[in-house]
C-alpha positions as CSV (number, residue, x, y, z in Angstrom):
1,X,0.0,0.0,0.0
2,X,1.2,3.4,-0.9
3,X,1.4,6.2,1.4
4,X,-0.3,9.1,0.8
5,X,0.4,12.8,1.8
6,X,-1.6,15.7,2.7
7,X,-1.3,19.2,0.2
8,X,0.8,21.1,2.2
9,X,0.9,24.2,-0.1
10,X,-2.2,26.1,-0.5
11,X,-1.0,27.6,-3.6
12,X,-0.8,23.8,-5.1
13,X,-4.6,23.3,-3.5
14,X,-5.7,26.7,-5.4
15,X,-4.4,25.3,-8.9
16,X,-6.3,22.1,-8.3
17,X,-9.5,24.0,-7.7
18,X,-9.0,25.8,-11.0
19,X,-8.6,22.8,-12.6
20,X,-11.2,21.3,-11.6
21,X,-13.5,24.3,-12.0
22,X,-12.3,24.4,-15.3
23,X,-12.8,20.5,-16.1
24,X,-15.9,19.7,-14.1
25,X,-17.9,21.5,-11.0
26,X,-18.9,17.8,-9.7
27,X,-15.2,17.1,-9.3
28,X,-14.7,20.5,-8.1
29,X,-17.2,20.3,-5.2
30,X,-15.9,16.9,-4.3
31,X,-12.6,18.3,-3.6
32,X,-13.7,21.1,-2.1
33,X,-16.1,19.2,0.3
34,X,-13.3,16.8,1.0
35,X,-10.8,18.9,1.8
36,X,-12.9,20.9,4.3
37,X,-14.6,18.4,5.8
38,X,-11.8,15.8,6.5
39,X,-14.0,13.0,5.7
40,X,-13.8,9.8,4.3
41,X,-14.6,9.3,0.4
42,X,-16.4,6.5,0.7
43,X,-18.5,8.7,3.2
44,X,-18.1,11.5,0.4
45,X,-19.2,9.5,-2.2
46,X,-22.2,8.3,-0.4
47,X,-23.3,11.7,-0.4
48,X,-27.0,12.8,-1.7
49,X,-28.2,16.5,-2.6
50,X,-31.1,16.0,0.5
51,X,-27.9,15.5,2.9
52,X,-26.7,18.6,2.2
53,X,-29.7,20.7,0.8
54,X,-31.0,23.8,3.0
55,X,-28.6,22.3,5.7
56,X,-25.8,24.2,7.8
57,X,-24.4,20.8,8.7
58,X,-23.8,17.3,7.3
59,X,-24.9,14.7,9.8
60,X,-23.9,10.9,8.3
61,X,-23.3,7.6,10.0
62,X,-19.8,6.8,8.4
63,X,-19.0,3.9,6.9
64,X,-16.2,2.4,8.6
65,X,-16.8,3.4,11.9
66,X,-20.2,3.5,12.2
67,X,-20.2,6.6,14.4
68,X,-22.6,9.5,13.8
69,X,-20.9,12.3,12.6
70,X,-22.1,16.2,12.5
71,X,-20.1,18.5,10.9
72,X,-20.6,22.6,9.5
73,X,-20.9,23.1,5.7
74,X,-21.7,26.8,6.2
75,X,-18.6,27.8,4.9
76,X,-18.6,26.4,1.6
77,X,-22.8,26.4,1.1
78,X,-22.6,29.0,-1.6
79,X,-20.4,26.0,-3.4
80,X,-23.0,23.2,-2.6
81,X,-25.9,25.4,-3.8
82,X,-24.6,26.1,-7.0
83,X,-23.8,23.1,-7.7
84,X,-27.3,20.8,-6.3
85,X,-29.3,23.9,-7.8
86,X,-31.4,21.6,-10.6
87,X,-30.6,18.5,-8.7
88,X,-33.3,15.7,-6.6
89,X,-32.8,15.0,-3.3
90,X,-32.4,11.6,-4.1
91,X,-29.4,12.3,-6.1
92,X,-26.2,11.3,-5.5
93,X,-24.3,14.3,-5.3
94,X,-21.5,12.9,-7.1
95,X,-22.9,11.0,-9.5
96,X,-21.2,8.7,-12.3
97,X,-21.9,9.4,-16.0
98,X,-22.3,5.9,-16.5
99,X,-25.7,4.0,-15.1
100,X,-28.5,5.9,-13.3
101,X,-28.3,7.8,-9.8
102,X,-25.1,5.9,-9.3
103,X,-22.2,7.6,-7.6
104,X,-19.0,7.8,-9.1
105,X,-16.6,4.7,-7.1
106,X,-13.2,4.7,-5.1
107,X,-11.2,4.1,-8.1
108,X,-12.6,7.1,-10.6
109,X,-11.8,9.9,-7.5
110,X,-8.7,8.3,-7.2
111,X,-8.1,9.0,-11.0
112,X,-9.8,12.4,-10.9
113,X,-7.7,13.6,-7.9
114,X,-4.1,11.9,-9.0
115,X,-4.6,13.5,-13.1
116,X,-5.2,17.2,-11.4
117,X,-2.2,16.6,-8.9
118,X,0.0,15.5,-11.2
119,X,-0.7,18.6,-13.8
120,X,0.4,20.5,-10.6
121,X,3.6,18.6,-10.2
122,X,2.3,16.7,-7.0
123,X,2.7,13.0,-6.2
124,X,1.7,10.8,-3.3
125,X,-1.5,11.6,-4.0
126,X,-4.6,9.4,-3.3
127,X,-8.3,9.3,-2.3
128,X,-7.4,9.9,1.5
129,X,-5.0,13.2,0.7
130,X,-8.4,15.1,0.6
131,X,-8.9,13.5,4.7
132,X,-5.3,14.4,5.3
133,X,-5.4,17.9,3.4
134,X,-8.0,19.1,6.1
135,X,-6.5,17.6,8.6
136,X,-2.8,19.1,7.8
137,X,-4.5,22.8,7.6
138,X,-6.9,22.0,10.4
139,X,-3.9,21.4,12.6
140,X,-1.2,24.1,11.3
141,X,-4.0,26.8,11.8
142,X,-5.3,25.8,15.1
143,X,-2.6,23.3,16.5
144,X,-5.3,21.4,18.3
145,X,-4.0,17.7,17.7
146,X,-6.7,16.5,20.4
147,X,-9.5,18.5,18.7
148,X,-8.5,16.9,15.4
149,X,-7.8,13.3,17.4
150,X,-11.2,13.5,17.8
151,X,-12.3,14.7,14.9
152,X,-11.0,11.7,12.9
153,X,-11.6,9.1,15.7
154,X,-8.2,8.7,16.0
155,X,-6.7,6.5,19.3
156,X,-4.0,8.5,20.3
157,X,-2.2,12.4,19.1
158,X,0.7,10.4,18.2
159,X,-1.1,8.5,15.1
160,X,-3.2,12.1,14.1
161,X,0.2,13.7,14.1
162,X,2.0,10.7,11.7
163,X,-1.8,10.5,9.7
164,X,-1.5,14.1,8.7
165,X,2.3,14.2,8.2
166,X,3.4,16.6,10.7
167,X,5.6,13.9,12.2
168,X,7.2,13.6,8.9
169,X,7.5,18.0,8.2
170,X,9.2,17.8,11.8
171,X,11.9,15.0,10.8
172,X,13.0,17.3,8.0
173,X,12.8,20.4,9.6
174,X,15.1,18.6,12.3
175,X,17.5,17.5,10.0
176,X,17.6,20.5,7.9
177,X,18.7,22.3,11.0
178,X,21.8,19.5,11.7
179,X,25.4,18.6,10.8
180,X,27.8,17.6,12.5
């Protein structure tokens, strides 16, 4: 298994959202959703426009876990209502062109998100860098490890920290810093 990284430059995030506003608003809004919501895609994906229509907050029971979660979308509603405008609620909110009402899968936001990241120059990319973007920012901004512990269910700081690859930024900033 290949691991992934968060987007640690928010420059590199801007240029993917151009390129996907340019390509396609669906993949877009799944990128923006996922990286300011920190969840999972297959909770993402799962998505339908009555989840998030007229709402301030996503409530879902996720997928691996189980857990109810409750999370604000107020921040990027404008986004979502642009976007779910002519839409059902019964729609998947990101739905595949092929079949009817079906949501796009695992691997197709894989290959969506890895074709934009590497127009950008970025590798190490996969389905959970949108999970670890949020949680990278999430964390630089507020440096709230237990907040974000908790957020993502996590069992200890220690694995949020490695997860979002601030254990890592710390390794290199140590050894930039050192010779002997």
């Amino acid at each position: 298994m290949n691991f992934v990284q968060p987007i640690r430059d928010l420059n590199k995030i801007e240029e993917i959202k151009n390129i996907f506003l340019k390509q396609s608003y669906r993949n877009y809004l799944l990128f923006l959703l996922g990286i300011n919501s920190g969840l999972r895609i297959s909770d993402l994906l799962k998505l339908k426009v009555g989840d998030v229509r007229n709402k301030s907050h996503i409530t879902l029971k996720e997928q691996k876990t189980g857990k109810t979660k409750k999370f604000p979308i107020y921040n990027i509603t404008e986004e979502i209502n642009f976007y779910i405008e002519s839409m059902k609620g019964d729609e998947y909110l990101f739905q595949s062109r092929e079949g009817s009402n079906k949501p796009i899968g695992r691997v197709q936001s894989y290959n969506i998100l890895n074709k934009a990241a590497k127009k950008v120059g970025l590798s190490e990319i996969g389905t959970h860098t949108l999970r670890k973007t949020f949680g990278y920012h999430f964390y630089k901004k507020y440096k709230d490890v237990a907040l974000l512990q908790e957020l993502f269910g996590h069992s200890a700081p220690s694995v949020t920290l490695r997860y979002i690859g601030i254990n890592q930024d710390m390794i290199d900033e140590a050894y930039k810093n050192f010779k002997l």
